[in-house]
Backbone as CSV, one residue per row, in Angstrom:
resi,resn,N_x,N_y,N_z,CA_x,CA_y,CA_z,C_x,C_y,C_z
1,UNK,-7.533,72.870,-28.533,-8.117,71.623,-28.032,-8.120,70.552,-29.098
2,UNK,-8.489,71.387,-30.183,-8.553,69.875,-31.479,-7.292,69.306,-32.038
3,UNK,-5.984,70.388,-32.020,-4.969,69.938,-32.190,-4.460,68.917,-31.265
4,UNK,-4.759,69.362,-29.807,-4.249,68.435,-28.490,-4.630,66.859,-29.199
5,UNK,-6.426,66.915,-29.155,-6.784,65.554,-29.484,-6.279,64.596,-30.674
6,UNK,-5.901,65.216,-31.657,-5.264,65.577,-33.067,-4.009,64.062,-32.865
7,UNK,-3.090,65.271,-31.728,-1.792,64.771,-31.255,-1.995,63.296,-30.615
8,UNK,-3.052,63.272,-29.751,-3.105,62.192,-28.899,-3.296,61.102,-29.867
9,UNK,-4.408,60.772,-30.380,-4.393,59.909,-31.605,-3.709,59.239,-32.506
10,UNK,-2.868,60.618,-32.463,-1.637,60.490,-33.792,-0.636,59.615,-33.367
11,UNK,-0.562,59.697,-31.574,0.204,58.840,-30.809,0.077,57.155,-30.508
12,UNK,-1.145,57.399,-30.172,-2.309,56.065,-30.230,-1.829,55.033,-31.513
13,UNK,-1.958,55.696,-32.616,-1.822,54.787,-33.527,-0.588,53.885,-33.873
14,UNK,0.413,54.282,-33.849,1.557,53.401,-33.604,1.660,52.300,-32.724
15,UNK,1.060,52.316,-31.641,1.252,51.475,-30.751,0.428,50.263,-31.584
16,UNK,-1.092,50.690,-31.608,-2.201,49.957,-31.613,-1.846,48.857,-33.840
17,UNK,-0.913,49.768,-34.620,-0.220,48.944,-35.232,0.706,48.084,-35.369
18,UNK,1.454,48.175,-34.293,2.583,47.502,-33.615,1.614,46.343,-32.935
19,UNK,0.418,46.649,-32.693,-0.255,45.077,-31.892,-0.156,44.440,-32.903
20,UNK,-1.314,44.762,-33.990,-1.712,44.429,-34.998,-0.255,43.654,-35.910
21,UNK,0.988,44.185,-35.567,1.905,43.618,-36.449,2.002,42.671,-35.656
22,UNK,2.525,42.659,-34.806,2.566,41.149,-33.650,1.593,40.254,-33.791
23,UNK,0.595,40.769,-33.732,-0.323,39.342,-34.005,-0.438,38.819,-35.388
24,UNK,0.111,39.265,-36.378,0.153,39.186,-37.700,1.146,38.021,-37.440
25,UNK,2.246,37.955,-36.761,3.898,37.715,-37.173,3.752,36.360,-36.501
26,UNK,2.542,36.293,-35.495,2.395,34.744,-34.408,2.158,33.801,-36.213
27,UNK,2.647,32.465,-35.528,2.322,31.557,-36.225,1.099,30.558,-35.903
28,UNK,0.183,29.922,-37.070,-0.950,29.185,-36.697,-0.165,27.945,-35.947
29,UNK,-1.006,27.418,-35.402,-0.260,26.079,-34.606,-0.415,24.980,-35.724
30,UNK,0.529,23.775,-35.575,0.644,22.795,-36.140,-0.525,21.955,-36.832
31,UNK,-1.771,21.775,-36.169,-3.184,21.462,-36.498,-3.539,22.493,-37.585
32,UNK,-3.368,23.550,-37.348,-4.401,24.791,-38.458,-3.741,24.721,-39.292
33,UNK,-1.935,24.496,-39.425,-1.181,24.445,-40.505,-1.394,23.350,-41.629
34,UNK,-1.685,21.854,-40.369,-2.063,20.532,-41.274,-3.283,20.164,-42.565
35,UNK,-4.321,21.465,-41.726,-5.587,21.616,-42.379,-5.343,22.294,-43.495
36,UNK,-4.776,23.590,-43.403,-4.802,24.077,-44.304,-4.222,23.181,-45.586
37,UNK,-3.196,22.858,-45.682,-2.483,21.588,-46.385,-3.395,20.905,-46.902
38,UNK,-4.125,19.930,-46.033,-4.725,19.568,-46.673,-6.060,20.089,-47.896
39,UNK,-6.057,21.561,-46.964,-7.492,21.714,-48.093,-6.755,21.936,-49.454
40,UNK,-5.182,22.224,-49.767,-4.904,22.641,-51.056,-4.519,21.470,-51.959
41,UNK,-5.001,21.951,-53.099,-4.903,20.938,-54.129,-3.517,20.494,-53.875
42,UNK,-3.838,18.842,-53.419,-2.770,17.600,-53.618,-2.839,17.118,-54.795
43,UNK,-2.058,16.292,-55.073,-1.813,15.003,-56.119,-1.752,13.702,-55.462
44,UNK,-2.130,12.582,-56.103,-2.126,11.169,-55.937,-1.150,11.087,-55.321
45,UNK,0.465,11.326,-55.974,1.124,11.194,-55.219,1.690,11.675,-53.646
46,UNK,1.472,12.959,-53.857,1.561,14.033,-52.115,0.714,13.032,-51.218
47,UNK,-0.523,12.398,-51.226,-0.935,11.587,-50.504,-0.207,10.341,-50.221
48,UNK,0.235,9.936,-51.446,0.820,8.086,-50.807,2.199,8.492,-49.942
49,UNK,2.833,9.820,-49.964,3.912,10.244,-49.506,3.437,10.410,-48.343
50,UNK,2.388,11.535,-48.071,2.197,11.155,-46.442,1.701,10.214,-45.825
51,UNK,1.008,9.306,-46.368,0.812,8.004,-45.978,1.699,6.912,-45.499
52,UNK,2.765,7.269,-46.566,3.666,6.414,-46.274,4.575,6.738,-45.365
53,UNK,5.060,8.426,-44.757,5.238,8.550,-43.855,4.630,8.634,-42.396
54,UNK,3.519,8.432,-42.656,3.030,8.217,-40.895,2.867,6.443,-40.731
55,UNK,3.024,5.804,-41.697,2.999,4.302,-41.633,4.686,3.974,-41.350
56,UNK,5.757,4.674,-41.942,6.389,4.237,-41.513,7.146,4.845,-39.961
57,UNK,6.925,5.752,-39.671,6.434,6.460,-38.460,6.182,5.829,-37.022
58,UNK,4.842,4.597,-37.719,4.463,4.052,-36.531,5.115,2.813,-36.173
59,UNK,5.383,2.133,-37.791,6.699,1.326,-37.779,7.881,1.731,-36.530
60,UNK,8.379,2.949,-36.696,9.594,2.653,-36.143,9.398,2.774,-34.527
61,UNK,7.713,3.542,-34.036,7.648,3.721,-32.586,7.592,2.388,-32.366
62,UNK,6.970,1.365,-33.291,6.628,-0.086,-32.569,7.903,-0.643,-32.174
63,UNK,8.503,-0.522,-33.297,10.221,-1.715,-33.143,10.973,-1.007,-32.048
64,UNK,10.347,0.126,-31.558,11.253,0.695,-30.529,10.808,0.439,-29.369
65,UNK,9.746,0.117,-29.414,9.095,-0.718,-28.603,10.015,-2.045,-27.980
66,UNK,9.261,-2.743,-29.050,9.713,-3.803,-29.382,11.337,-4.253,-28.781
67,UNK,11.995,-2.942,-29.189,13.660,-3.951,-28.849,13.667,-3.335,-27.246
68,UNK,12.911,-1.965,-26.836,13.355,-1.671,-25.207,12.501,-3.076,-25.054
69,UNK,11.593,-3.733,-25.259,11.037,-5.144,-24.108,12.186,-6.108,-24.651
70,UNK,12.807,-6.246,-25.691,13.865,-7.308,-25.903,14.874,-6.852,-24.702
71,UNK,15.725,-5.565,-24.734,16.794,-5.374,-23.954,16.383,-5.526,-22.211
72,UNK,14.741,-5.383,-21.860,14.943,-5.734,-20.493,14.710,-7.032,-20.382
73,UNK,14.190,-7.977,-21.405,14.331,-9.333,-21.218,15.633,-9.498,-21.280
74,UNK,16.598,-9.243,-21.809,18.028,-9.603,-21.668,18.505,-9.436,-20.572
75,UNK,18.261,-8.031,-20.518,18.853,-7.497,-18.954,18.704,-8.630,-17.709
76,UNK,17.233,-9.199,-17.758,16.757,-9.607,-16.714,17.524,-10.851,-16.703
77,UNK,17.669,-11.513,-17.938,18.550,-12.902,-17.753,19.553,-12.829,-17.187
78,UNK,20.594,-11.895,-17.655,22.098,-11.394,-17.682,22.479,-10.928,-15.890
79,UNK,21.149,-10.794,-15.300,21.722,-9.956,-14.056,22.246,-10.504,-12.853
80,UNK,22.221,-10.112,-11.983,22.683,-11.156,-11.004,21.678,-11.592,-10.077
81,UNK,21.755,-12.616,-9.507,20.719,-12.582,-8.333,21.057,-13.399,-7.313
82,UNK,20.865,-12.624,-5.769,21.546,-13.081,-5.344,20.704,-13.937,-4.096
83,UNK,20.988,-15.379,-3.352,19.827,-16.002,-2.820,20.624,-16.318,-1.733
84,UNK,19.650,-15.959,-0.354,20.034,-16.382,1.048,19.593,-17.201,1.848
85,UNK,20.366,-17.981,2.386,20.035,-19.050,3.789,20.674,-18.732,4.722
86,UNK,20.102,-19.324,5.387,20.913,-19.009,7.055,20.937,-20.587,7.870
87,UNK,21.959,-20.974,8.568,22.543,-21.914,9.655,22.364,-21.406,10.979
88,UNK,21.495,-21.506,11.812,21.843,-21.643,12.717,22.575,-22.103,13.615
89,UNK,22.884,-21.514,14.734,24.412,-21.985,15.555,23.744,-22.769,16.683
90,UNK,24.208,-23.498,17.537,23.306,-24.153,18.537,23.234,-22.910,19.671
91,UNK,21.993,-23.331,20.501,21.344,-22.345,21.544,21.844,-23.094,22.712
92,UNK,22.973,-22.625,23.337,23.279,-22.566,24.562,23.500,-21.205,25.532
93,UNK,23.136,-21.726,26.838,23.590,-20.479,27.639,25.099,-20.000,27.505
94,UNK,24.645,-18.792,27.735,25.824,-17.467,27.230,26.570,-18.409,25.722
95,UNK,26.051,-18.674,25.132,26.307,-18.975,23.737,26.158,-17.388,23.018
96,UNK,26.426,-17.486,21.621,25.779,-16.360,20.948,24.618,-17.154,20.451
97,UNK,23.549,-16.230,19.869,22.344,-16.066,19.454,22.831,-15.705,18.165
98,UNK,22.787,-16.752,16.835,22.636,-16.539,15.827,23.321,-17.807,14.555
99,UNK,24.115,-17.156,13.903,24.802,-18.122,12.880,25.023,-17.934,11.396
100,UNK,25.434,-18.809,10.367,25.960,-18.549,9.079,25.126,-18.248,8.061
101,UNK,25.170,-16.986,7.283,24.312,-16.561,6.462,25.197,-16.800,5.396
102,UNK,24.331,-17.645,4.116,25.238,-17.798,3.197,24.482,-17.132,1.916
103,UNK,25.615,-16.539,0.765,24.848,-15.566,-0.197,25.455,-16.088,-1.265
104,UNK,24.935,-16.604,-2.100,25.268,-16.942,-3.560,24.553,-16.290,-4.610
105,UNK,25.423,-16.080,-5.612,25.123,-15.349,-6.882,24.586,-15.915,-8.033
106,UNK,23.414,-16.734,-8.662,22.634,-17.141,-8.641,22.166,-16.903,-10.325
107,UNK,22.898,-15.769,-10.251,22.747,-15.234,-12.076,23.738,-15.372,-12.658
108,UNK,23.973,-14.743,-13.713,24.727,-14.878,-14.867,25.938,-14.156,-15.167
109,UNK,25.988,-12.573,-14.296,26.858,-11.899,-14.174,27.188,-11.565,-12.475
110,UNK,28.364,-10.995,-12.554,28.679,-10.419,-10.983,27.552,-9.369,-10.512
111,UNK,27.551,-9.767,-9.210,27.058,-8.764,-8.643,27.924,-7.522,-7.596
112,UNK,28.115,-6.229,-7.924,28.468,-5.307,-7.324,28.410,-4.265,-6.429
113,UNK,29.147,-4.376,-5.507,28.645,-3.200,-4.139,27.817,-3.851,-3.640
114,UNK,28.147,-5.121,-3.243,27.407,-6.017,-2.127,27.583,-5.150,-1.083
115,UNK,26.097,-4.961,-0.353,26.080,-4.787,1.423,24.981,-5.578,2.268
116,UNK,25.113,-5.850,3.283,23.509,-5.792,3.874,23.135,-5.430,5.073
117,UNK,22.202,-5.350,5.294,22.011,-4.726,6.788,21.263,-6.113,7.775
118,UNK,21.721,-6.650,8.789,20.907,-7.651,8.972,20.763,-7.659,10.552
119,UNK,20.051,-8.051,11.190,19.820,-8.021,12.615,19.054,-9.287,13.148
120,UNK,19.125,-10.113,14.621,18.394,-10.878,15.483,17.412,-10.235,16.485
121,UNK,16.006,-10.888,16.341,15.079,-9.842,17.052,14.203,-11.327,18.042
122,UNK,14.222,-10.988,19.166,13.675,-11.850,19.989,12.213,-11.673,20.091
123,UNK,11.545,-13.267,19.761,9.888,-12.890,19.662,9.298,-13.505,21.166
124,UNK,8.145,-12.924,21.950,7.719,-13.311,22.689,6.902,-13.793,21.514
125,UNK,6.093,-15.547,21.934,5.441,-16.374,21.459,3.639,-16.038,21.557
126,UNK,2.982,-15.665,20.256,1.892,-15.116,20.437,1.787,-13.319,20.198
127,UNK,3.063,-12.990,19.860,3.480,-11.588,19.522,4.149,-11.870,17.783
128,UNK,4.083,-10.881,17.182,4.845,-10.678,15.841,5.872,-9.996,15.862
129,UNK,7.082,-10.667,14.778,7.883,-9.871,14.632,7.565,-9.041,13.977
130,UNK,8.450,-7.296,14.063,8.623,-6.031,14.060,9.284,-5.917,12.681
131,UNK,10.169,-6.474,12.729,11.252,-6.399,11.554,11.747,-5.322,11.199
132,UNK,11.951,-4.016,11.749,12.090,-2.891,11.725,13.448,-2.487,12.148
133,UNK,14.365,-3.327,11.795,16.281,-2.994,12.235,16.245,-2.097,13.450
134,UNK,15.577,-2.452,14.653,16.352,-1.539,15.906,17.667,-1.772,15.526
135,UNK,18.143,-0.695,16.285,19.749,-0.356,16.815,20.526,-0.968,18.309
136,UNK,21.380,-1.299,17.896,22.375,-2.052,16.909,22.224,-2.632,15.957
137,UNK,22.165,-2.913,14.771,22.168,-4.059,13.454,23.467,-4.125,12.832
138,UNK,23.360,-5.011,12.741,25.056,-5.346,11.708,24.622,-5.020,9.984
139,UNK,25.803,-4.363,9.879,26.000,-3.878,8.625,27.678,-4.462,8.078
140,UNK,27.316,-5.443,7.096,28.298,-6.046,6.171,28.234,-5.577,4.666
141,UNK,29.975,-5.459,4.355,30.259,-5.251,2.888,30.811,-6.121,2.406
142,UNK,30.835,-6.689,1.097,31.024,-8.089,0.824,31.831,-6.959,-0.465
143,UNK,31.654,-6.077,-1.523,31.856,-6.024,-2.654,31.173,-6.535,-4.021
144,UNK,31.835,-7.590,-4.276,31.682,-8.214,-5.088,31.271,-9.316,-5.313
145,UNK,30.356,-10.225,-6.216,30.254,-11.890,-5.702,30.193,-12.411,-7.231
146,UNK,30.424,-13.166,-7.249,30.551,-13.457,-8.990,29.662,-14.993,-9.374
147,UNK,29.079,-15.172,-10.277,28.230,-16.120,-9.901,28.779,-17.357,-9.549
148,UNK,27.617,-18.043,-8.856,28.309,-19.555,-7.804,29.775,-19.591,-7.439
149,UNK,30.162,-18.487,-6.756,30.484,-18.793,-5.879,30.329,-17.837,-4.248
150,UNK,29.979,-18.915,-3.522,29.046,-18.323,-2.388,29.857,-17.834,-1.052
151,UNK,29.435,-17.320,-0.660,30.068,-16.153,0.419,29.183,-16.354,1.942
152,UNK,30.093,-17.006,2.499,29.306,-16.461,4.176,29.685,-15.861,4.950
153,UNK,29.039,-15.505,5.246,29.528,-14.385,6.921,28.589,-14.712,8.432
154,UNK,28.705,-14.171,9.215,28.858,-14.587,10.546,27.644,-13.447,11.184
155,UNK,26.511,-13.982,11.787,25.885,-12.767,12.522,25.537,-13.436,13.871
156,UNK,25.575,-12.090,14.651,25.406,-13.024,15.812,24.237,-11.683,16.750
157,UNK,23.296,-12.044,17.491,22.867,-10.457,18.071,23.818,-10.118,19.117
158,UNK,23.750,-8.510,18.929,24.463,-7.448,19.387,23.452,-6.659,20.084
159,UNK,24.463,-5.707,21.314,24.099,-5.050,22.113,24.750,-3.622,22.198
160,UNK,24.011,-2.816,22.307,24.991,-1.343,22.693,26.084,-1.319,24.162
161,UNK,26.844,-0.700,23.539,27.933,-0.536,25.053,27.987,1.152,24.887
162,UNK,27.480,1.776,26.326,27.338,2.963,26.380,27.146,3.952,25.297
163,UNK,26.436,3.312,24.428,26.097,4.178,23.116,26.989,4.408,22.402
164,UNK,28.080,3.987,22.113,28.920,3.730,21.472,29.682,2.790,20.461
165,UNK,29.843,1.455,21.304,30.580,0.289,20.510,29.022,-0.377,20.523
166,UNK,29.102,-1.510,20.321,28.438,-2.708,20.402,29.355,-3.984,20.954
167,UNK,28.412,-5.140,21.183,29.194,-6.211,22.302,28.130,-7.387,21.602
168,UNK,29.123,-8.551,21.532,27.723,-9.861,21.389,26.522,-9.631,22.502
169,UNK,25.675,-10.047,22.315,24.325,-9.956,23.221,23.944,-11.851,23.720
170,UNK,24.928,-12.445,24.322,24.581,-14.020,24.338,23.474,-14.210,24.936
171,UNK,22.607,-15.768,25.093,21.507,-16.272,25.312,21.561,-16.420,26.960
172,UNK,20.796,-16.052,27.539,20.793,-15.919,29.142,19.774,-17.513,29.442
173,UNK,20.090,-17.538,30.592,19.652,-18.544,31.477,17.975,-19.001,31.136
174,UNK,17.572,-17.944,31.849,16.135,-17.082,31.524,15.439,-17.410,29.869
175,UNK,16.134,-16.736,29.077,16.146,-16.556,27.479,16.289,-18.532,27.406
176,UNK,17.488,-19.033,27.490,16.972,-20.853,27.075,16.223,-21.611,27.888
177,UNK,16.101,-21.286,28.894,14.494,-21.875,29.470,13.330,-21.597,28.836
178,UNK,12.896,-20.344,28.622,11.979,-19.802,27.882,11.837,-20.493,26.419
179,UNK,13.250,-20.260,25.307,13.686,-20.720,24.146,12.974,-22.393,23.653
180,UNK,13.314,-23.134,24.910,13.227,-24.603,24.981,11.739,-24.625,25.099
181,UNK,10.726,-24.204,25.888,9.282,-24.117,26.103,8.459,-23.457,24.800
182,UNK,9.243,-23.303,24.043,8.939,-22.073,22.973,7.817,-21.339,23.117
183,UNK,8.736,-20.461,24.498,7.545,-18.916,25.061,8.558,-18.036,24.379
184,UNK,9.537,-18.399,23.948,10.153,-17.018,22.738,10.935,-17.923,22.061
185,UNK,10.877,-17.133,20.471,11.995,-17.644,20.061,12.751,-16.114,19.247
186,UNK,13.304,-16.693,17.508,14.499,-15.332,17.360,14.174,-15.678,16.380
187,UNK,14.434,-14.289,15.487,14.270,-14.187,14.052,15.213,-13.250,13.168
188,UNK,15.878,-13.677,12.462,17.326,-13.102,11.913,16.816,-13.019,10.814
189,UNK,16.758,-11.728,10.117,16.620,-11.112,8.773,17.437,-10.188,8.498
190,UNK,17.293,-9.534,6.949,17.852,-8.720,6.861,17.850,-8.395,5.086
191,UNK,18.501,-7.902,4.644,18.260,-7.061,3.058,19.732,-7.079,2.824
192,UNK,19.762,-7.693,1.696,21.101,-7.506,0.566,20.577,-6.615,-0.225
193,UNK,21.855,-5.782,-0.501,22.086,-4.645,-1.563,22.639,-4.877,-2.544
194,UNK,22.485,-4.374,-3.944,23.686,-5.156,-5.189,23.423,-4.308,-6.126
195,UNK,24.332,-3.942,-7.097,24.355,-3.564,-8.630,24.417,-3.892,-9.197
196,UNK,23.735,-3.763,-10.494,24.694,-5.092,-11.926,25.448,-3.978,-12.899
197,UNK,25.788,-4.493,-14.157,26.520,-4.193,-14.828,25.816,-3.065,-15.373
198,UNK,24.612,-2.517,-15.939,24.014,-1.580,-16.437,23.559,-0.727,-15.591
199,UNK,24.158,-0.568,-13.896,24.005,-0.004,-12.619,22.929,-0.035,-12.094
200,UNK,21.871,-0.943,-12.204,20.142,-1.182,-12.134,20.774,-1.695,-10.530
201,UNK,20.246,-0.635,-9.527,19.746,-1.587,-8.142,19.072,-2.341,-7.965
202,UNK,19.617,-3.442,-7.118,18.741,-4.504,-7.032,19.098,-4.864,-5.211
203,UNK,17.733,-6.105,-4.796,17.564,-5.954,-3.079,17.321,-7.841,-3.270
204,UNK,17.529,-8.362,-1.942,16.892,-9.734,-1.678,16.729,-9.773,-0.428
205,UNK,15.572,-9.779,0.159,14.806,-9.497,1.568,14.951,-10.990,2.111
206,UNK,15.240,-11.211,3.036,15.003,-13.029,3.984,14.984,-12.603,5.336
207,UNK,14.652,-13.676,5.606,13.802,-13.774,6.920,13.978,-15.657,7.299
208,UNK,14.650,-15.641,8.454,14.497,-17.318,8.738,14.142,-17.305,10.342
209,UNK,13.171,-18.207,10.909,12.949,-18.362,12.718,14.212,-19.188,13.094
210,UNK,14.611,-19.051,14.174,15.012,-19.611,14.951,14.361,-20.189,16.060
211,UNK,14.095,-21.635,16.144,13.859,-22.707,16.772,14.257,-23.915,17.301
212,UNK,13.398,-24.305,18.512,13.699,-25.426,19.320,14.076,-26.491,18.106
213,UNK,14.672,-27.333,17.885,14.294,-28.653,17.098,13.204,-29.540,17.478
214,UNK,12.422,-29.906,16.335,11.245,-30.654,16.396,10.245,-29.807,17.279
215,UNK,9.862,-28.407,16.730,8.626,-27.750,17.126,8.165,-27.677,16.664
216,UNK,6.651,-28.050,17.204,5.321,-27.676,16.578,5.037,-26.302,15.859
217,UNK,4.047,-26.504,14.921,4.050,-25.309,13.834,3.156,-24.576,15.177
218,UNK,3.682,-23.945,16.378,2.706,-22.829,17.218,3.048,-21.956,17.447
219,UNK,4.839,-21.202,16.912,5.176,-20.202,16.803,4.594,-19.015,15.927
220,UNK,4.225,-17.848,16.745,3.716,-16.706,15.645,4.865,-16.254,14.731
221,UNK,5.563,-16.650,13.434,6.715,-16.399,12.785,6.187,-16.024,11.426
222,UNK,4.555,-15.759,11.320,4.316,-15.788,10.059,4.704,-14.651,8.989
223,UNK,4.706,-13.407,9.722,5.715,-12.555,9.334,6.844,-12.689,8.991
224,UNK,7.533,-13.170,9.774,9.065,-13.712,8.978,8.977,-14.275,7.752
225,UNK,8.015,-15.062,7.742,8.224,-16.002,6.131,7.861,-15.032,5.087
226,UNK,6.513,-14.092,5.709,5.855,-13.813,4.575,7.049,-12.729,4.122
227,UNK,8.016,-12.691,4.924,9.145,-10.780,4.514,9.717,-11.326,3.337
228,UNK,10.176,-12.370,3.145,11.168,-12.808,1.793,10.940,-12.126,0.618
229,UNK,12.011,-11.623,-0.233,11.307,-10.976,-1.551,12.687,-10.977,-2.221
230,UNK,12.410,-10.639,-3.392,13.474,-9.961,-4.192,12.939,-8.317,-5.105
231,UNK,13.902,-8.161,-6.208,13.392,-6.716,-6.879,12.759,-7.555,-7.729
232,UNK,12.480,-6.725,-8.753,11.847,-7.018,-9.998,12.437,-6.318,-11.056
233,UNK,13.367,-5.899,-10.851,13.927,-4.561,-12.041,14.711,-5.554,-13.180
């Protein structure tokens, strides 16, 4: 029996030194290491040395600072930007409903992988626009635009044809009677897409009403105005 226990022990112990070496072999962390350091006799100089390295240290986080806010102030000059109006077309029956959106480049460099998505949404008067691209919406690719010089294209509202194509959607009888009384009118928006040179996406949101000439400010369009935006990047 005493040999058995003898044995067991004898076994025991290897392991339970093998902890003991492992935890020997861990290292103190970076803090317990710093302390210790410090408690051992320095010299005048060992101090102005680390002094002078955590001063210059903070030096270099600042200037790094410092030049990323220089390079996005550059950036921001350098980029493109791109600004929209819209022409309306005149409102006649079975006319189209819409007109010339013009996009100029506005910054300093080209802008790349022009697209936009843009659509005409008919407002009953005393209702808000939705602005929410139902389907159909026109989707245009432009490419490229280089600054001032400006690019238009053509929108007009569209209609589904058996779920498939799309078809102009012209102004009905109904629709310019209504139009003229301004118990509805139309609101053509839409979002440009663009890249610049350091591949930073960038957006320009517009929004313009379509109206009678010489109407009173009693259209609910306040949504439309307020949609306008650009990025900020």
């Amino acid at each position: 029996m005493n040999s058995e226990k003898v044995s067991r022990q004898d076994q025991t112990k290897p392991a339970t030194n093998r902890t003991k070496e492992t935890s020997n072999l861990k290292r103190p962390s970076l803090w317990v290491r710093l302390k210790e350091w410090a408690k051992r006799d320095k010299s005048f100089t060992d101090w102005c040395i680390a002094g002078f390295t955590f001063v210059l240290a903070g030096a270099s986080i600042y200037q790094f600072i410092i030049m990323g806010r220089q390079l996005d102030t550059m950036r921001k000059d350098q980029r493109p930007w791109i600004r929209v109006s819209f022409d309306p077309a005149p409102m006649q029956v079975l006319g189209p409903i819409g007109g010339t959106v013009h996009l100029i480049n506005n910054g300093k460099t080209p802008a790349k992988g022009v697209w936009a998505e843009m659509t005409i949404e008919r407002i009953k008067n005393g209702e808000q626009p939705k602005l929410d691209y139902p389907k159909p919406y026109t989707r245009l690719y432009e490419g490229i635009l280089f600054p001032n010089d400006p690019q238009t294209v053509w929108i007009n509202r569209v209609r589904s044809v058996s779920g498939i194509s799309v078809e102009p959607d012209p102004l009905t009888e109904s629709e310019a009677d209504d139009f003229k009384k301004v118990a509805v009118f139309f609101v053509v928006y839409g979002t440009v897409h663009y890249t610049d040179f350091f591949r930073s996406d960038h957006w320009t949101k517009f929004c313009e009403a379509i109206l009678p000439p010489n109407t009173p400010g009693t259209a609910t369009f306040k949504p439309c105005a307020d949609y306008g935006d650009v990025d900020s990047n």
